[in-house]
C-alpha positions in Angstrom: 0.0 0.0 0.0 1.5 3.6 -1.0 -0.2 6.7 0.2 0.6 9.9 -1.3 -0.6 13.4 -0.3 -0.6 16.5 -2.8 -0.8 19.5 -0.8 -2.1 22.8 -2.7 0.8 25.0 -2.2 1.9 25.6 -5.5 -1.8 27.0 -6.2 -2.4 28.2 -3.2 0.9 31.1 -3.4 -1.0 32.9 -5.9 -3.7 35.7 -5.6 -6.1 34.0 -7.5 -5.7 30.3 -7.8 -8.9 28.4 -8.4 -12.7 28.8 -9.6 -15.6 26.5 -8.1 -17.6 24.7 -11.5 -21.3 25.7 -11.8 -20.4 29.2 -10.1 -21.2 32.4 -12.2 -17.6 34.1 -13.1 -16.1 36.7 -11.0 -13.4 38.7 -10.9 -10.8 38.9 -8.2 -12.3 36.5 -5.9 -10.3 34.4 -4.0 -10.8 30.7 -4.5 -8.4 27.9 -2.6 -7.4 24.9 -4.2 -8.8 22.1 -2.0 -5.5 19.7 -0.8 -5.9 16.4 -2.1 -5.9 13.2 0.7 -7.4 10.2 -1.1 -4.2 9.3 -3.1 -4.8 5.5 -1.9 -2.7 3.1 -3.9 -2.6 -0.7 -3.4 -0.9 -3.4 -4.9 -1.4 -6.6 -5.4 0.4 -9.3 -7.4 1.2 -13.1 -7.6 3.4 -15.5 -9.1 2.6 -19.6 -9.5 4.0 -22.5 -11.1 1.2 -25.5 -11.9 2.2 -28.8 -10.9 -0.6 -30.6 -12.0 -1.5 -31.2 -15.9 2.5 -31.7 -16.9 1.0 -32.7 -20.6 0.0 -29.0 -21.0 1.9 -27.3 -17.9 4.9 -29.2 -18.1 7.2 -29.9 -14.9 8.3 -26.6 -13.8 8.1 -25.3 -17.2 5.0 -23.5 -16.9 4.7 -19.6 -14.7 1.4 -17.3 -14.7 1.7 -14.2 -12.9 -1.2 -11.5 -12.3 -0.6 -8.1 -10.6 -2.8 -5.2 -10.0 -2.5 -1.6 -8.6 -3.5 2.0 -8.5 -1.3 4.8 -9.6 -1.4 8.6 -9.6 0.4 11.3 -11.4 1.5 14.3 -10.2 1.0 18.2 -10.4 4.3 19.8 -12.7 4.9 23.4 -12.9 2.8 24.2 -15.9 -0.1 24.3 -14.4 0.7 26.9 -11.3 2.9 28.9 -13.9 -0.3 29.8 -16.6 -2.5 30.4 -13.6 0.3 33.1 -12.8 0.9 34.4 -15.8 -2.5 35.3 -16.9 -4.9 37.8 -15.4 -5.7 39.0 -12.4 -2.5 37.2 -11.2 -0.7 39.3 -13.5 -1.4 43.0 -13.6 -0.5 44.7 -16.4 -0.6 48.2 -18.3 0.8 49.8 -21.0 3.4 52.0 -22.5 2.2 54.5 -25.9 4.3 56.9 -27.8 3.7 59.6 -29.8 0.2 58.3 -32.9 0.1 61.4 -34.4 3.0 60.9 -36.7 4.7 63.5 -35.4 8.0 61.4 -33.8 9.3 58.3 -34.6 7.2 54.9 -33.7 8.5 54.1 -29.6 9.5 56.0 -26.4 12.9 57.2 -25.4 14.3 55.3 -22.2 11.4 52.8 -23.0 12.9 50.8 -20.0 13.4 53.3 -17.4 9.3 53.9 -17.8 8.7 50.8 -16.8 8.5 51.5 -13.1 6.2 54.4 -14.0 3.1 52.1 -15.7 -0.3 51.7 -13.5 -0.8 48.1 -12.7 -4.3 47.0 -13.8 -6.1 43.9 -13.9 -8.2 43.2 -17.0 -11.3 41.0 -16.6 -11.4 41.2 -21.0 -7.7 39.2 -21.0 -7.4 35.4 -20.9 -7.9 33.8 -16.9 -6.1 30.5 -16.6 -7.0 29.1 -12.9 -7.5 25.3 -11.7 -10.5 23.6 -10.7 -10.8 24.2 -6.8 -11.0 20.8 -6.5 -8.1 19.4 -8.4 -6.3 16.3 -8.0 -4.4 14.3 -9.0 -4.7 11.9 -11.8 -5.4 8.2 -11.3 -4.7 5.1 -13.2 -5.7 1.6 -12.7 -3.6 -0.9 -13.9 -3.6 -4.7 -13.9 -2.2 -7.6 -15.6 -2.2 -11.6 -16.5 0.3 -13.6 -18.2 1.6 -16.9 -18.8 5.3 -18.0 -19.8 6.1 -21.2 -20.4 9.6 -23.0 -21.5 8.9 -24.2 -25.0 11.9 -26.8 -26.7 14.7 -25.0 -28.3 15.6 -23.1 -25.5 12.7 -20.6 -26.2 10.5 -19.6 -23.5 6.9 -17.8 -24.9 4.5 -15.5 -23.1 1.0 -14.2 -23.9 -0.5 -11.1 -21.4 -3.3 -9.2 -21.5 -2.5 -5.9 -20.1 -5.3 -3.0 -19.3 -4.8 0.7 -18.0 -7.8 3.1 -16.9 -7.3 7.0 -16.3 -9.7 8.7 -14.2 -9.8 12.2 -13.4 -6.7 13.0 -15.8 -5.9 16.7 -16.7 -8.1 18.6 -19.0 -8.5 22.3 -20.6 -12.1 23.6 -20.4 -13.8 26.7 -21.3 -16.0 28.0 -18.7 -16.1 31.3 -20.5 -17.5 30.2 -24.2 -18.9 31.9 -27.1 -22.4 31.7 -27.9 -23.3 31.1 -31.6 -26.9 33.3 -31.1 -25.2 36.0 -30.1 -21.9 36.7 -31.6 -20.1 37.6 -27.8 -19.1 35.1 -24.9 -21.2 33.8 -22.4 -20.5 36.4 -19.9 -19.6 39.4 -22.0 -17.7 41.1 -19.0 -15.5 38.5 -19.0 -12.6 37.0 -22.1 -11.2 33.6 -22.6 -11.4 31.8 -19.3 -9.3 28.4 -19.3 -9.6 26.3 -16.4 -7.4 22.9 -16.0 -9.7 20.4 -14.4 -10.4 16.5 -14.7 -12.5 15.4 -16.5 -10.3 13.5 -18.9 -10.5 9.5 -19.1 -8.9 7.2 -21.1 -8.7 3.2 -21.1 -6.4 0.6 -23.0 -6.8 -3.0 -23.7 -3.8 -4.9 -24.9 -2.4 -8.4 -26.0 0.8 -8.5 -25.5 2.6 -12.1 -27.0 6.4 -12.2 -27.0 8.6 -15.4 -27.8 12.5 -15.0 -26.2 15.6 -16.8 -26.3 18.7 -15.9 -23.7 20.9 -18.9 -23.8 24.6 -19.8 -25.6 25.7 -17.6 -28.5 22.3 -16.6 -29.8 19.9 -14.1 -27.8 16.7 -12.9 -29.9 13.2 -11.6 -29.1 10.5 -11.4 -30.8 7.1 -9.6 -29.6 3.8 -8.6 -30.6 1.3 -6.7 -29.3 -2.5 -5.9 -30.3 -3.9 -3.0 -28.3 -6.5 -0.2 -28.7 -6.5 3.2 -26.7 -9.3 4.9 -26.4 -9.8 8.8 -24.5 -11.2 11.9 -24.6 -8.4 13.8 -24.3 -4.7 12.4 -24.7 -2.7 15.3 -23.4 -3.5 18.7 -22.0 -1.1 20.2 -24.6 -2.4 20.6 -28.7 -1.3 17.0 -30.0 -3.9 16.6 -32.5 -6.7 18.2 -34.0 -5.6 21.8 -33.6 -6.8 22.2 -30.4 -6.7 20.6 -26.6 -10.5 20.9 -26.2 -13.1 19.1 -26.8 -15.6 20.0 -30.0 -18.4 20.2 -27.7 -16.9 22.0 -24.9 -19.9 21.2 -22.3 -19.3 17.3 -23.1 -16.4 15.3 -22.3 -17.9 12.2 -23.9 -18.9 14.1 -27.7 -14.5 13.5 -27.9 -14.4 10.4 -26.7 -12.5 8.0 -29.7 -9.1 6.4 -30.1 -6.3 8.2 -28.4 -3.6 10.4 -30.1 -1.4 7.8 -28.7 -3.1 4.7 -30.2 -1.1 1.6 -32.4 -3.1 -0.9 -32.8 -0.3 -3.1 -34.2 3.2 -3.2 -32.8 5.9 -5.6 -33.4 9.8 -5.6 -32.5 12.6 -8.0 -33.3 15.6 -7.8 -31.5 18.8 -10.2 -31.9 22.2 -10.6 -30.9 24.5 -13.5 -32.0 28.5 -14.0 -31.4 30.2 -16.3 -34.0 31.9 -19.1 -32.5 36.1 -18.5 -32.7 37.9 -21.1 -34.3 41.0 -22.7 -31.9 43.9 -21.9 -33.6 45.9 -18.6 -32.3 45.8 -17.0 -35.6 42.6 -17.7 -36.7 40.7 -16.6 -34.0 42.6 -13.3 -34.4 40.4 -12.6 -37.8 37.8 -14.8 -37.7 37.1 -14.6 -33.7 35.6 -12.2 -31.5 33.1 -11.3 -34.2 29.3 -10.0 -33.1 26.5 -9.0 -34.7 22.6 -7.4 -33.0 19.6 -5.5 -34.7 16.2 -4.7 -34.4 12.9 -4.5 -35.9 10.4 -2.5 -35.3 6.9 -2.5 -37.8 4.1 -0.2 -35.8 0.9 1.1 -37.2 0.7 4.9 -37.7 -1.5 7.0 -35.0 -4.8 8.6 -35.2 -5.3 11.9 -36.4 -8.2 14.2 -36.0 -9.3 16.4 -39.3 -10.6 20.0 -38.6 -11.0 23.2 -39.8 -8.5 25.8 -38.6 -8.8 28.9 -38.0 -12.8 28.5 -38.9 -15.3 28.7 -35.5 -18.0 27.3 -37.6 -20.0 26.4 -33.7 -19.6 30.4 -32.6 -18.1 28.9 -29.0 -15.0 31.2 -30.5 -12.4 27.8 -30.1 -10.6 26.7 -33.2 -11.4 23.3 -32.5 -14.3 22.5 -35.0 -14.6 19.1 -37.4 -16.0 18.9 -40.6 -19.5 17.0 -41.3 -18.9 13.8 -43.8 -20.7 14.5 -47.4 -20.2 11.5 -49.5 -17.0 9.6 -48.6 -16.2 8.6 -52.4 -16.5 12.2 -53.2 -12.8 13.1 -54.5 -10.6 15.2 -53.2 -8.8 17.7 -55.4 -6.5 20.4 -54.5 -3.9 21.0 -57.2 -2.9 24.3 -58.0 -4.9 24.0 -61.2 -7.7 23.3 -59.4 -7.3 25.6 -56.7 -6.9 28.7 -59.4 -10.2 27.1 -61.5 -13.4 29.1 -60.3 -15.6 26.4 -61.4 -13.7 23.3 -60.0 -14.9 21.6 -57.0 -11.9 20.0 -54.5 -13.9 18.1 -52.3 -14.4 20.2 -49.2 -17.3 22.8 -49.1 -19.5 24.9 -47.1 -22.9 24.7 -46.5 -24.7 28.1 -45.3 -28.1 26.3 -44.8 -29.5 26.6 -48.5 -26.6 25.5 -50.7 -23.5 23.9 -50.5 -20.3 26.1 -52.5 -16.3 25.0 -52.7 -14.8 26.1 -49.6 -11.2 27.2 -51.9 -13.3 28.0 -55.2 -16.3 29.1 -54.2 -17.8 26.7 -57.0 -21.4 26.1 -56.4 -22.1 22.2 -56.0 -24.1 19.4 -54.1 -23.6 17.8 -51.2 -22.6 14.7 -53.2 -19.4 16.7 -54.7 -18.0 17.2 -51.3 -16.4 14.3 -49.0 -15.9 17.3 -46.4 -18.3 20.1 -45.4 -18.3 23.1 -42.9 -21.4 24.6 -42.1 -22.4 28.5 -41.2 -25.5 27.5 -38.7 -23.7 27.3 -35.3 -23.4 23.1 -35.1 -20.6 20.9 -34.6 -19.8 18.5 -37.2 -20.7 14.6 -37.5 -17.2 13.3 -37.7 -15.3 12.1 -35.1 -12.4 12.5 -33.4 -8.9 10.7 -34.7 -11.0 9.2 -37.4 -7.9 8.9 -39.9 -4.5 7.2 -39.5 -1.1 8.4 -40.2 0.9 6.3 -42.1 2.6 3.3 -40.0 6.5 3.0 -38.9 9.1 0.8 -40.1 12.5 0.4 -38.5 15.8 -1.4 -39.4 18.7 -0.9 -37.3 22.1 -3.0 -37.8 25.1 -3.5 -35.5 28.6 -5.2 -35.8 31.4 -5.7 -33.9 34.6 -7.1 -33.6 36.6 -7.7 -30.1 40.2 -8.0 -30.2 42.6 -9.6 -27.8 45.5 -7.6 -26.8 48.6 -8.6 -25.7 48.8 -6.4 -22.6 47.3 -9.0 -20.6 43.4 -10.7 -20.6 42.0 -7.7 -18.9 42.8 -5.4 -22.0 40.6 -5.8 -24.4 39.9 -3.0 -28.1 36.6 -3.4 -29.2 35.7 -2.2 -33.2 31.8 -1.2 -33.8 29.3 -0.1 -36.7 25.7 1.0 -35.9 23.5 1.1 -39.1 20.7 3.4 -37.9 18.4 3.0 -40.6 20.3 0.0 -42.4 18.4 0.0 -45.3 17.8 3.3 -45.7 14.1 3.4 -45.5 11.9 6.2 -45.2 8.6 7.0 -43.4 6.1 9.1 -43.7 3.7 10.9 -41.0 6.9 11.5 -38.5 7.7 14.8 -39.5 6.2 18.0 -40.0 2.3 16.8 -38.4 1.6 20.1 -36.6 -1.9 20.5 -37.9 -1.4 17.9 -40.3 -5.6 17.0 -40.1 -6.0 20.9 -41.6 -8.8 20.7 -44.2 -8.1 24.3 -45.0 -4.4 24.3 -46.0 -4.2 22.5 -49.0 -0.7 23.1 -49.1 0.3 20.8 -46.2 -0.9 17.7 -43.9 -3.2 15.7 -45.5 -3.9 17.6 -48.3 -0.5 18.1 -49.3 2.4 15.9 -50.3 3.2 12.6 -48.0 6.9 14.0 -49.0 7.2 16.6 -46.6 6.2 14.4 -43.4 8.9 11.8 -44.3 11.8 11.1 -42.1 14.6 8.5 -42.2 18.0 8.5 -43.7 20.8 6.0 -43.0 23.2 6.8 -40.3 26.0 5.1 -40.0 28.2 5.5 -36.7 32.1 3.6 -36.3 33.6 4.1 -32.8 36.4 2.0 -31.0 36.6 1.0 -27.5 39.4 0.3 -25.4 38.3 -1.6 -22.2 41.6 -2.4 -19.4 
């Protein structure tokens, strides 16, 4: 049993550290963070060896194992430092020169003025506080798996493995825009951002792995077939253009695979040392030689389309999805295209009456478009993460050669090559994905070319070793 206790001193230093959910919005109120006592986490796991059924078990060839626990994260510095960086922690004013044209753009001794400006707090600038009730993160784990000694010195082992995330850290908007009429909620009142949570997650895996540690030859080979499914994978943009949720009053409207989701992973690993033939000479050249790789083959993450820069809900957060048209319509957005009035690409706009190219302005039907933004205030149909980057394929090379010296059998020169890359393979989807899901940048993401998210390159590395 491990018990852990967050106290609320990092919040708690500031002016104005928290706000109470379901409260109206004030200004310059103090709200306490609430310390956090119920960090409870048990542990439980076992080990046994079957001695009955040898025919499938095996004498002492056969171990299942289960284990199961509770887990919590803790608070890091981010949170405190955007709740005192933002207003009214932070007061602020401001500094003009001379707008009549008159004199030059600035002020003389800018920084000696400083001093002089008149703090104010503004309740129109961005509020960043924590839920008064926040705490900390807690995941469930729990596992079972067998192993059992198979003939040829391999020993195999299947595991199912899950993880559940409650309460996990979340952005909200407690200060929204309102579609109906064009301002926030509380017009007195900007952007308020409150980290809370309400984000969940769960993952399911099967984990198989086959291993052999014994003599010259040492390999591994594993596979696992998992699925992660949240609301929210990290408090930070990761996909989608946005931390938030599309409906920002429902934490389940987001909920779909995770950011972090492979479904398919599998890594081979292997290291073998060539015997050394006996005579002196020989073994010189031929002995002491080694070689090791790996393999790793994973399917490519989710990623969430949407439309940025375009509030198409009025909630005023650049977070919105597209509604699905006709999924065989074609997507088009060559530069001839692009520069053709009448050409339809594939992704449109619907005001309520009739649907037009969102890059041409082209009048069409909803048939012509696979992807649609609308101008009446809703969220669209399609879900988050609902395409797949492309997947991950590594090949990675090693070889060495040990040499004897004659100083003695402690001293030992050791010759190595890493092939990062061996094969020089490329993969797409690893680089340049910042808003890769951006239906309205045809020039990049998934609109664009595959070419500029590629990554790879052989790298070859030869270093020596001298070991006495």
């Amino acid at each position: 049993m491990r018990y852990e206790y967050q106290p609320p001193d990092a919040a708690n230093v500031l002016p104005f550290p928290g706000i109470v959910r379901g409260v109206p919005l004030s200004f310059e109120k103090r709200v306490e963070v609430k310390p956090y006592r119920n960090a409870w986490g048990p542990r439980l796991g076992f080990s046994y060896g079957p001695r009955f059924l040898s025919g499938l078990f095996g004498e002492n060839k056969t171990v299942i194992r289960g284990g199961a626990g509770v887990f919590y994260d803790s608070f890091f510095t981010n949170i405190s430092d955007n709740t005192a960086a933002t207003t009214p922690n932070t007061l602020g004013g401001d500094l003009f020169g001379a707008v009549d044209g008159t004199t030059p753009r600035g002020i003389p001794q800018a920084l000696e003025t400083i001093a002089a400006i008149s703090p104010t707090a503004d309740p129109g600038g961005t509020q960043e506080p924590v839920i008064s009730n926040l705490r900390n993160p807690r995941t469930y784990q729990w596992n079972l798996n067998v192993q059992r000694e198979l003939p040829g010195k391999l020993v195999a082992q299947v595991a199912y493995v899950g993880t559940r995330g409650t309460g996990l850290f979340d952005n909200e908007q407690f200060n929204p825009g309102l579609f109906a009429t064009g301002d926030r909620a509380n017009p007195n009142f900007g952007s308020v951002i409150v980290r809370a949570n309400r984000g969940d997650s769960i993952y399911h895996g099967l984990q198989t792995e086959v291993t052999r540690n014994v003599g010259r030859l040492s390999l591994r080979a594993a596979y696992t077939w998992s699925r992660t499914i949240d609301n929210a994978s990290e408090i930070f943009t990761n996909s989608g253009g946005s931390s938030f949720w599309q409906n920002i009053q429902d934490p389940r409207s987001d909920r779909g695979p995770s950011a972090f989701n492979h479904t398919n992973v599998a890594a081979f690993t292997w290291v073998y040392a060539f015997p050394s033939p006996s005579m002196r000479f020989l073994s010189q050249v031929l002995g002491g030689w080694e070689t090791s790789g790996s393999i790793v083959l994973q399917s490519g993450a989710p990623e969430t389309l949407f439309f940025g820069g375009f509030d198409q809900n009025g909630d005023f957060q650049g977070n919105d999805r597209p509604s699905v048209g006709n999924w065989k319509a074609p997507i088009n957005v060559s530069p001839t295209c692009l520069g053709d009035p009448n050409c339809i690409t594939g992704i449109g706009f619907f005001d309520g009456v009739s649907f037009s190219d969102a890059f041409t302005g082209a009048p069409g039907t909803i048939g012509q478009f696979r992807y649609y933004a609308n101008g009446l205030g809703q969220n669209g149909n399609l879900g988050r993460n609902s395409i797949n980057l492309p997947g991950l394929e590594q090949y990675n090379l090693s070889v060495l050669k040990n040499f004897k010296m004659p100083f003695g059998e402690n001293h030992q020169l050791q010759v190595r090559a890493d092939f990062l890359n061996a094969f020089n393979h490329f993969n797409a989807g690893q680089n340049n994905i910042s808003g890769y899901g951006n239906l309205l940048n045809p020039g990049s993401g998934v609109l664009g070319s595959k070419n500029l998210t590629l990554d790879g390159g052989r790298s070859i590395q030869v270093w020596m070793k001298y070991s006495f």
